[in-house]
C-alpha positions in Angstrom: 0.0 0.0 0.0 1.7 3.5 -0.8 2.4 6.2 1.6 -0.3 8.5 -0.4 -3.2 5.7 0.1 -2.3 5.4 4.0 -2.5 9.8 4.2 -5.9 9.7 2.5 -7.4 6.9 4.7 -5.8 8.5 8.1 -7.5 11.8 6.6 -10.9 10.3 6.6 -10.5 9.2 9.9 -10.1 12.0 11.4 -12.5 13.9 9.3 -15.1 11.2 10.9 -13.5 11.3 14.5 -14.3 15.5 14.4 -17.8 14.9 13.1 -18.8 12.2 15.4 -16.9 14.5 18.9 -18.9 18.2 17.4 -22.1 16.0 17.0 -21.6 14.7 20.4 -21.1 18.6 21.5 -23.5 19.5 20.2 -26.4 17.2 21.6 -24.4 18.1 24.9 -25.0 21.5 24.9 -29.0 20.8 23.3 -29.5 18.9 26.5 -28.4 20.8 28.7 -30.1 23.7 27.4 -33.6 21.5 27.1 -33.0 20.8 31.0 -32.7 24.1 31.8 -36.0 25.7 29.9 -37.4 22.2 31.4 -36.4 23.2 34.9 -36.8 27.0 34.7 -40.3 26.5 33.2 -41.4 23.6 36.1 -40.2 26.6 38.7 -42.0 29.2 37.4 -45.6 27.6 37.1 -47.3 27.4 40.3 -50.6 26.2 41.9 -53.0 27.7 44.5 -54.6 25.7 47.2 -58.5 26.8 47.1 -61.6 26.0 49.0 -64.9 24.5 47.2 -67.8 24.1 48.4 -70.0 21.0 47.7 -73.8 21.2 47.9 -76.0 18.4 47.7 -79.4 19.8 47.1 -82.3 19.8 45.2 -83.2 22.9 43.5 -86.7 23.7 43.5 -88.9 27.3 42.4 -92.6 28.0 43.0 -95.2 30.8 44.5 -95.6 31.2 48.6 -99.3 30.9 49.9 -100.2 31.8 53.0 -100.9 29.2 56.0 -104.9 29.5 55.1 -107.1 31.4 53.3 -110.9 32.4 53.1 -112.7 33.8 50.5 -115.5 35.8 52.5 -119.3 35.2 50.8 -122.1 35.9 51.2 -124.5 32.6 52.8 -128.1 33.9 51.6 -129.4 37.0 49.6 -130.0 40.1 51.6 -129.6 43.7 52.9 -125.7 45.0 54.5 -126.9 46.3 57.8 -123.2 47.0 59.1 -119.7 46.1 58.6 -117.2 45.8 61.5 -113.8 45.6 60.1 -111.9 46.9 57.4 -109.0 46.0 55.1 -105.8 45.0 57.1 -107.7 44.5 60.3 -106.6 41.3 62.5 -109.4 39.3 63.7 -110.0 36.5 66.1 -111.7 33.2 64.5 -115.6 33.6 65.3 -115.4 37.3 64.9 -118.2 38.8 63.0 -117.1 40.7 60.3 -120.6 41.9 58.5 -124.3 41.7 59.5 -127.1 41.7 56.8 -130.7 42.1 57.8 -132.0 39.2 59.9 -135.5 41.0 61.2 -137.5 37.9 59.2 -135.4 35.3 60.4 -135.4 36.7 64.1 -139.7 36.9 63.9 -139.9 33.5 62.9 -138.0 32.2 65.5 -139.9 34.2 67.9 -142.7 33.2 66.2 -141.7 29.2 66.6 -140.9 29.7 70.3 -144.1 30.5 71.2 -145.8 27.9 69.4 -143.3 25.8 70.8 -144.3 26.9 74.4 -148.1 25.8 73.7 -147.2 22.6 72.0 -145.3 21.6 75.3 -148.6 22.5 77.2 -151.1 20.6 75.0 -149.4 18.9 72.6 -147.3 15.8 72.5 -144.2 14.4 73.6 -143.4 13.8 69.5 -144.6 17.1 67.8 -142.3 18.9 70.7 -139.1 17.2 69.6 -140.4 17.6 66.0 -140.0 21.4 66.9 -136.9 21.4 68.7 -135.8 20.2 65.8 -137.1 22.7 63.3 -136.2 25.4 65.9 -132.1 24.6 65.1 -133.0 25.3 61.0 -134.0 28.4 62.2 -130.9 29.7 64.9 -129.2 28.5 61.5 -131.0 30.7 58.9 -129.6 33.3 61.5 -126.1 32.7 61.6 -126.8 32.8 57.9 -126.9 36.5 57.8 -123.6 37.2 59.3 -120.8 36.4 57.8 -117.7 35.4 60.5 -113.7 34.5 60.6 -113.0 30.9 60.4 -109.7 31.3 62.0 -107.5 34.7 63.2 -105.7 35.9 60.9 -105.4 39.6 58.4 -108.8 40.8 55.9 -106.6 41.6 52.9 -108.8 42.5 50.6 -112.7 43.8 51.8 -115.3 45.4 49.2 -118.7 45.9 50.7 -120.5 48.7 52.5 -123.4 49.0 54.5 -126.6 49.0 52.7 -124.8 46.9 49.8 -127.4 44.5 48.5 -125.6 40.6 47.9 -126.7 37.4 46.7 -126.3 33.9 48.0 -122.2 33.4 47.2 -121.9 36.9 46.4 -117.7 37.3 47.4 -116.9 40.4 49.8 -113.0 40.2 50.4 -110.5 37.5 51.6 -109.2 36.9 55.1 -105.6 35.3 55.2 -103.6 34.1 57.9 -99.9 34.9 57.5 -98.0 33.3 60.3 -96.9 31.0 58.3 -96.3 30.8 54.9 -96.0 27.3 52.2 -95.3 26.4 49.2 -96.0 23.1 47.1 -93.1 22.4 44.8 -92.2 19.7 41.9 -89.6 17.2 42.7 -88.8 14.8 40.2 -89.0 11.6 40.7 -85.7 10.5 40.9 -85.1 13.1 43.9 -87.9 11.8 45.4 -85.9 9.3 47.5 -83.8 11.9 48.8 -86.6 13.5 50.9 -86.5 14.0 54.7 -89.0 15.7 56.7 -87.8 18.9 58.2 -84.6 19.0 55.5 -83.9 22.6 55.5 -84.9 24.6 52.9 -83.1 27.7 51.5 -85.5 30.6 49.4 -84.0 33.3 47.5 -86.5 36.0 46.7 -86.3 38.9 44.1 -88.2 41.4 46.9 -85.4 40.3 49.6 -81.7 40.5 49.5 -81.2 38.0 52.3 -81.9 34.5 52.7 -84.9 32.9 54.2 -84.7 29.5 55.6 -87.4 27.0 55.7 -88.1 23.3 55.8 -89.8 20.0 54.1 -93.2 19.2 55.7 -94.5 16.1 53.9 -94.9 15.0 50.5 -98.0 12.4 48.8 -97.5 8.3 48.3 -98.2 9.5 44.4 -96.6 11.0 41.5 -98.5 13.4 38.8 -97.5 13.9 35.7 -97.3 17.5 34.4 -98.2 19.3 30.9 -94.6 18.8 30.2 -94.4 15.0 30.5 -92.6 14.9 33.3 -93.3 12.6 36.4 -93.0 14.3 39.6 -94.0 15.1 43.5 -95.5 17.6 44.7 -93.9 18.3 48.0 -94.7 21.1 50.8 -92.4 23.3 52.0 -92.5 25.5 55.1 -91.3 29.4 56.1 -92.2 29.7 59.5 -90.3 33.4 60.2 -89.6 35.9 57.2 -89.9 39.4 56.4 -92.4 41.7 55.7 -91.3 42.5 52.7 -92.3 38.9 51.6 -96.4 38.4 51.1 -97.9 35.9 49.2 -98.0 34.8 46.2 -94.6 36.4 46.0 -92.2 33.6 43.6 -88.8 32.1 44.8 -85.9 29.8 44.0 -84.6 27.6 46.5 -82.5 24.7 47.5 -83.6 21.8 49.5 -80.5 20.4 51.6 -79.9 16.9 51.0 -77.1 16.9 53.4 -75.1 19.5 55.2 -72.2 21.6 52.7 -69.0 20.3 52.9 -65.6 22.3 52.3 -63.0 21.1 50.5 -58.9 22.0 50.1 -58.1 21.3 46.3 -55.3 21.9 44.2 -53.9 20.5 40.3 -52.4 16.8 41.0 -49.0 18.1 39.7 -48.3 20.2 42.5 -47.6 17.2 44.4 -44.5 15.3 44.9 -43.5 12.4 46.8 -40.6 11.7 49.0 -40.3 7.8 50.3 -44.2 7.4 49.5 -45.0 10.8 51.5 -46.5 13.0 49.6 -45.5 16.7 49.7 -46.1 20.3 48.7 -43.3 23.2 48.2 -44.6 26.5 48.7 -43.6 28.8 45.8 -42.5 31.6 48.0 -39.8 30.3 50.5 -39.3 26.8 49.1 -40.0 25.4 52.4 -41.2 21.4 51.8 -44.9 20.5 53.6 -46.0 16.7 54.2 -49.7 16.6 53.3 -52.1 13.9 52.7 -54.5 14.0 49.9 -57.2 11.9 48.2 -58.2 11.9 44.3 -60.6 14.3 43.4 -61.3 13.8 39.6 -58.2 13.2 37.4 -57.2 17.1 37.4 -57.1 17.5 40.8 -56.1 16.4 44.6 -58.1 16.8 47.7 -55.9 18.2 50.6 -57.1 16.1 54.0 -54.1 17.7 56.3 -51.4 19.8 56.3 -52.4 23.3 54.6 -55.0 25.2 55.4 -55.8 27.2 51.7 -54.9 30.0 50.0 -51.2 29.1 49.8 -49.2 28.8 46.5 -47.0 26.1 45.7 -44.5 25.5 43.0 -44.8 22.6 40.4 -43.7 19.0 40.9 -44.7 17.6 37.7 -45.2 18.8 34.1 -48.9 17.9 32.9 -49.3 14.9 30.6 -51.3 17.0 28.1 -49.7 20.1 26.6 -52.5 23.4 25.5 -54.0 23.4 28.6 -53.3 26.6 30.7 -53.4 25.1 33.6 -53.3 28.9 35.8 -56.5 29.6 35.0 -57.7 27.4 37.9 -60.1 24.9 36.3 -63.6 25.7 39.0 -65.5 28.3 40.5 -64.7 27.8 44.2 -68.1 26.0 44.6 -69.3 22.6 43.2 -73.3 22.0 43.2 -74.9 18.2 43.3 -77.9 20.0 42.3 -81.4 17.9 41.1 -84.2 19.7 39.1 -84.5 21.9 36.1 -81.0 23.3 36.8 -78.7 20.2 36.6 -75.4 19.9 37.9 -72.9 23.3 37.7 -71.3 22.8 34.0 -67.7 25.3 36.4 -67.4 22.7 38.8 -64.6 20.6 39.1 -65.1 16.7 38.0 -67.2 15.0 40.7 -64.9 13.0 43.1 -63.8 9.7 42.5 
């Protein structure tokens, strides 16, 4: 082999030798720098612990009534001969609230008494009691001219005056009680299993800025199904103290409490490590490590058990398995409704727990 044969071939050589050592330089220096954005970018995302709320409820609307009400007629056809009360009067149950003209009435029963008074002398034991008999018919006729409260409670509306002439059924007014107001609202059926008497029950009306709390009273052994096609229950609900600024017929949402709210610690599943199968958080601020313990909640997030107490941030243990996701913008509300009825289940809630 010649001299000039052996130069070319120790040429190539090293030719191959310096492409293979910059290659291997160069996929050096690419890793490192990948490691670094890698790292640099795990530091600088971060995750804050927040508190949800989970409801379980059934969400319900409808129109209050009031405990009772009576629609004040007329009982027989006659002259007004006074009215005692007026609109928003109280009054007691038995209280008379008109009096038409009951001279006729009052002469026959004079009238009967004093043939009853003769019978007893001459007549028999049978046509007596005949007329004891007849005699209630006519203390009824009577009562028939008055018209009276069937229970205590408020005249909200009244429209009659004295010398007003009415007919049998003729309507006068309303008398309502009000210390207690109800409600009978749809459940579906598949909530109906959920009912408890005396659940609590949250109303939200548009006439109120707060609150008012009530509760379940008792529901029917039977279903009904609506003009929408829809099988459900009508069940009664209860507002026993509320404020004047709520009358009825008034409309409100509300929430039936299936069970009491329950507050949760959650944060993104990556800001957890694990150290000797502990797991841990590291707090974005001073780097200082915290053992925690946590339960799955969804496949997005952790539920924090013990060891923070919310609101802190913590750095990133883990990159997320999906990329296009910006995982800072939190992912829920703060507040995550089991909710049953025409509103469904929050569509900004976290996925339900696992």
């Amino acid at each position: 082999m010649s001299s000039k044969t052996k130069s070319s071939k120790g040429v190539t050589v090293f030719i191959v030798v310096l492409v293979l050592i910059t290659l291997a330089c160069c996929a050096l220096m690419l890793s490192k720098k990948f490691m670094t954005a890698f790292s640099s970018k795990k530091t600088d995302v971060t995750y804050r612990v927040r508190s949800e709320t989970y409801e379980n409820v059934i969400e319900i609307s409808g129109v209050v009534s009031a405990a009772q009400k009576q629609s004040l007629q007329a009982l027989s056809s006659g002259t007004v001969m006074d009215v005692f009360v007026k609109q928003g009067d109280s009054v007691k149950k038995g209280d008379v609230i008109l009096q038409m003209d009951d001279s006729t009435e009052k002469y026959n029963l004079a009238k009967h008494d004093y043939d009853m008074m003769s019978t007893k002398i001459t007549g028999s034991k049978k046509a007596y009691a005949l007329m004891e008999t007849q005699r209630e018919a006519l203390l009824q006729k009577i009562a028939e001219r008055k018209v009276t409260a069937t229970f205590d409670g408020i005249i909200a509306e009244l429209s009659v005056a004295p010398g007003d002439s009415l007919e049998a059924k003729d309507s006068i007014g309303t008398l309502v009680d009000v210390s207690y107001l109800v409600a009978d609202v749809e459940v579906a059926e598949t909530d109906v299993s959920k009912l408890q008497k005396d659940q609590t029950v949250d109303f939200s009306f548009s006439a109120c800025d707060e609150t008012v709390h009530g509760y379940v009273v008792s529901w029917p052994a039977i279903g009904e199904v609506t003009s929408r096609g829809a099988t459900v229950v009508k069940a009664r609900v209860r507002i026993d103290e509320y404020p004047e600024s709520i009358l009825p017929n008034f409309s409100f949402s509300g929430k039936i409490k299936v069970s009491p709210d329950e507050t949760y610690l959650l944060v993104e599943r990556y800001a957890i490590g694990r150290e000797n199968k502990q797991a841990f958080v590291e707090l974005a601020q001073t780097g200082q490590k915290i053992a925690v313990t946590v339960e799955p909640y969804g496949s997005e997030y952790v539920k924090i058990t013990s060891g923070l107490s919310g609101g802190e941030v913590l750095k990133a243990q883990s990159e997320p398995m999906a990329s296009g996701w910006n995982r800072q913008r939190g992912g829920f509300d703060g507040k995550s409704n089991n909710k049953s009825g025409s509103q469904g289940r929050n569509a900004g809630a976290p996925p339900p727990r696992m």
